[in-house]
C-alpha positions in Angstrom: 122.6 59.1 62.8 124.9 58.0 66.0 126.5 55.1 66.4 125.7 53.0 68.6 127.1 49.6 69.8 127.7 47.7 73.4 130.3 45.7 74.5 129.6 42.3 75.5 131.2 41.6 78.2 128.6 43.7 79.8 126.1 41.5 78.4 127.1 37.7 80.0 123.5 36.4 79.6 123.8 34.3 76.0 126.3 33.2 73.8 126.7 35.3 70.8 124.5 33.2 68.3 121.4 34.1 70.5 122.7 37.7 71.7 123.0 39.2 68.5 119.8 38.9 67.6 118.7 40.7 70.8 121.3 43.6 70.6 120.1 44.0 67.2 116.3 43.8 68.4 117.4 46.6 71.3 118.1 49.1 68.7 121.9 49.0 68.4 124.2 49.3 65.4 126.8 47.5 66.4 129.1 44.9 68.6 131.9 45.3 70.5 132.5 41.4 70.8 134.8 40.9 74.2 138.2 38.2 73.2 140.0 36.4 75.7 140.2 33.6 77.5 136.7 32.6 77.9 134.9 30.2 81.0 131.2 29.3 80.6 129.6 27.0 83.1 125.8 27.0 82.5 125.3 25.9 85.7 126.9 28.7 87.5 125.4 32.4 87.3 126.5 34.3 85.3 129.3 36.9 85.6 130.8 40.0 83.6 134.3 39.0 83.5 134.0 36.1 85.5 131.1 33.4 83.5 130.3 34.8 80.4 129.4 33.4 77.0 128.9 36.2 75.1 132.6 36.5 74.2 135.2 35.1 71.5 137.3 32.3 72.5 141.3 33.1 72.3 141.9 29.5 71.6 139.3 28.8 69.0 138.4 32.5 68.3 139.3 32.7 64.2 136.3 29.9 63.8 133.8 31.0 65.6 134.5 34.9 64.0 133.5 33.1 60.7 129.9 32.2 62.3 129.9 36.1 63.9 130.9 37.8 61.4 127.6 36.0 59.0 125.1 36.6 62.2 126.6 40.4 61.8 125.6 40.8 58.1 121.9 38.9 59.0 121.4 41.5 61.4 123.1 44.4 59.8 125.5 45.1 62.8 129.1 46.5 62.5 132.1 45.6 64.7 133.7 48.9 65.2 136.2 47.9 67.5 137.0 44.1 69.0 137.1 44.2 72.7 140.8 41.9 72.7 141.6 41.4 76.7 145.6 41.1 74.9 148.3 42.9 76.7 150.9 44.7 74.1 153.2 42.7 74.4 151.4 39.2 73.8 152.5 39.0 70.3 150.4 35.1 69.9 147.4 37.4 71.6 147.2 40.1 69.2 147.6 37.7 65.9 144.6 36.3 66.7 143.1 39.7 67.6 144.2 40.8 64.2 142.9 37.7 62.2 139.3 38.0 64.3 139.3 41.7 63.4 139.3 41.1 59.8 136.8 38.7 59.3 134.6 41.1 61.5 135.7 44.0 59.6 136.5 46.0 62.4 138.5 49.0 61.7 140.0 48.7 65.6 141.1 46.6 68.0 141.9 47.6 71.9 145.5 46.4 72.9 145.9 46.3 77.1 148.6 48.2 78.5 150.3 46.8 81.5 148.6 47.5 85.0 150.9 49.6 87.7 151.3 47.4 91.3 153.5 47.5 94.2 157.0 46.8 92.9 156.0 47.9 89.6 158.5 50.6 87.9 156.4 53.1 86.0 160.1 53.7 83.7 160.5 50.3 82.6 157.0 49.8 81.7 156.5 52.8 80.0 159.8 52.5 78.1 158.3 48.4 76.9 154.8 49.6 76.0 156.1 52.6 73.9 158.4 49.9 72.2 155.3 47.5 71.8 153.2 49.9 70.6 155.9 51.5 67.3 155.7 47.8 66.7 151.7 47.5 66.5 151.8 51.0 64.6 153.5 49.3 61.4 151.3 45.6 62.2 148.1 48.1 62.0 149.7 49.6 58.6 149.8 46.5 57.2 146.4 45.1 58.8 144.5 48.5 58.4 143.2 47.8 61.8 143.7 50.6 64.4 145.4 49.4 67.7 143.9 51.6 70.8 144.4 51.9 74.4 142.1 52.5 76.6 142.3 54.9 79.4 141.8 52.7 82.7 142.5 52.6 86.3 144.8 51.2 87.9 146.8 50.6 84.2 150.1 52.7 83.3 147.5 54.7 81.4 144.7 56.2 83.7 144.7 59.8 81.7 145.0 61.2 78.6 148.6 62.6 79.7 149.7 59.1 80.2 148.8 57.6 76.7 150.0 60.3 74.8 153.3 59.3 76.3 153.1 56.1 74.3 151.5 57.4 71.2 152.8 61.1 71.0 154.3 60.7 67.1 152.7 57.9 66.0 150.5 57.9 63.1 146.7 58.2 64.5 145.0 56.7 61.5 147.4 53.7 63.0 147.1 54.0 67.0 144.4 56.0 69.3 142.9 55.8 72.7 139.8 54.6 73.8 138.2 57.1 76.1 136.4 55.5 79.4 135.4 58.7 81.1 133.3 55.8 83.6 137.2 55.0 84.7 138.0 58.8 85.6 136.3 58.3 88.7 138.5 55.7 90.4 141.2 57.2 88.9 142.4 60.0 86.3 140.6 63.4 86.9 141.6 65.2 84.4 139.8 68.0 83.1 137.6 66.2 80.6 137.7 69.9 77.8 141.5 69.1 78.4 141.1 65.4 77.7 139.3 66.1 74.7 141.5 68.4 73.3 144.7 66.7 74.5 143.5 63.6 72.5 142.7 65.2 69.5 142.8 62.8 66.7 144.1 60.0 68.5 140.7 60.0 70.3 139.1 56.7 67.9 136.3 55.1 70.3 134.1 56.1 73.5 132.7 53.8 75.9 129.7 55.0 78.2 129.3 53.7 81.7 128.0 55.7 84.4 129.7 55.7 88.1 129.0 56.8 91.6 131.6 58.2 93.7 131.6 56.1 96.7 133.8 56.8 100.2 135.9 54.1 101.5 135.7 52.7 104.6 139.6 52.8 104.2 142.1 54.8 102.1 143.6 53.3 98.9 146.5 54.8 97.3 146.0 57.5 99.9 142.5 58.2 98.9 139.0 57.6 100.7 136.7 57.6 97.8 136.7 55.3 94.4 133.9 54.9 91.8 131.4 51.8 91.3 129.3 51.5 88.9 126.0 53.0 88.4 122.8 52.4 86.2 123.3 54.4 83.0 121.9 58.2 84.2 121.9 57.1 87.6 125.6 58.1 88.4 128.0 61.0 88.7 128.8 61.5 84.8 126.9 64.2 82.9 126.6 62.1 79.6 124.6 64.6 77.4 127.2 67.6 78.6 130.1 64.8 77.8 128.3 64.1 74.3 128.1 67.3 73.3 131.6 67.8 74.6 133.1 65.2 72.2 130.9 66.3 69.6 131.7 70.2 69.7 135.9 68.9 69.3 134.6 67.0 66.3 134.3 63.2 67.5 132.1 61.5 65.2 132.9 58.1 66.0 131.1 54.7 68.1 129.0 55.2 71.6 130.1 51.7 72.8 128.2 50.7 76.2 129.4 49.3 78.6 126.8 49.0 81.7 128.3 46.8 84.4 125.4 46.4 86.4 121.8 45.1 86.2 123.2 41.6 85.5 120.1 40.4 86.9 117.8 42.3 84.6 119.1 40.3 81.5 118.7 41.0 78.2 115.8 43.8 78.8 118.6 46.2 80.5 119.7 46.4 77.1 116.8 47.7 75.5 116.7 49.9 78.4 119.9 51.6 78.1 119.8 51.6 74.1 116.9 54.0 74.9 118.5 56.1 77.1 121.7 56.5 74.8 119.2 57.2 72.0 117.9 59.9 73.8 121.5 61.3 74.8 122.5 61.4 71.6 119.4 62.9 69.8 120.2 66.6 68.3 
């Protein structure tokens, strides 16, 4: 049977003591809890990245695992991989990430790379993150906790090509890559077969969105077009052909969701999209 779990900060509508439940209720198998610095005003609408509850507090993060991590077992979720907003090279960052991770029982944790800006020297920041990460490769040894990038826009690692660069050589039972193909549309385009088989085992975790390709009004970065997001099936990603894809190069890992749109539907777009990854991923 497939894996299936959702990240939450796609899901901004409850704290975690009365989400869990619900993602449980939806159909999923696990939690991709978000960590970071979190702000929650109940007065103020709710937000993905902006007002959201559903995510573990940096500053008090290690208690309120303890309370996840016994909801978890209630309702027979796993944590495959902890959604840590930490750059690589915030050491304070990742030791909570680390701690939270195994009192979860995660096997993963995703580590940010730096994002590329004007002024920005791709060398330099290439050169630290490789450094950061041949640290976090003997951290994970130690931790048994996997540190992954994920391939995203506008970071120093938009493609497959561009991780490998950082974790070429290192042990893959150690480090890996998160595979967004939702972020290929703003940026990437690589040929997904090549993707696939570029990663190889370093390939660890999969999150599905679905995106539109939209033209802009004007160019950025010297292009005309970016992607936004799109209902899940509603957008410009074959999933099923992408699922079979992964599964025909032998991924047999987590289908995490991450569905940043239908904030108003609430908790019920969840049910709705745990059906329609259901169906993607029946034989």
């Amino acid at each position: 049977m497939s894996q299936m779990s959702i990240t939450t900060t796609c899901t901004p509508w409850h704290r975690l003591s009365d989400l869990v439940p619900a993602i449980a209720a939806a159909g999923f198998t696990g939690i991709e809890p978000a960590l970071g610095e979190r702000h929650w005003d109940p007065q103020a609408a709710v937000a993905f990245w902006g007002n959201n509850p559903a995510m573990l507090d940096l500053h008090q993060a290690v208690d309120e695992a303890a309370a996840l991590a016994q909801l978890l077992d209630q309702h027979h979720l796993h944590c495959p991989c902890l959604g840590s907003y930490a750059l690589s090279s915030d050491a304070a960052g990742i030791d909570v990430a680390f701690e939270v991770a195994a009192i979860l029982g995660s096997d993963a944790i995703r580590v940010r790379v730096p994002w590329y800006g004007p002024g920005a020297s791709y060398a330099e920041l290439l050169t630290s993150t490789r450094s950061c990460y041949r640290d976090l490769e003997v951290r994970a040894a130690a931790s048994k906790t996997a540190c992954l990038i994920e391939l995203h826009d506008r970071s120093i690692c938009p493609t497959a090509s561009a991780a490998m660069r950082i974790v070429d050589g290192l042990d893959p039972d150690r480090v890996g890559v998160i595979f967004d193909p939702g972020n290929y549309t703003s940026e990437g385009l690589e040929s997904i077969p090549m993707v696939i088989d570029l990663l190889g085992p370093y390939l660890r975790h999969v999150h599905v969105k679905d995106t539109a390709i939209m033209r802009l009004e004007s160019a950025r970065d010297g292009l005309r077009w970016s992607g936004r997001p799109a209902a899940l099936g509603q957008g410009d990603l074959d999933w099923p052909w992408l699922i079979a894809a992964l599964r025909a190069h032998g991924y047999a890992g987590w289908w995490s969701i991450e569905n940043f749109t239908g904030i108003e539907d609430g908790p019920q777009r969840m049910r709705a999209d745990a059906a329609w990854l259901r169906e993607c991923l029946a034989p």
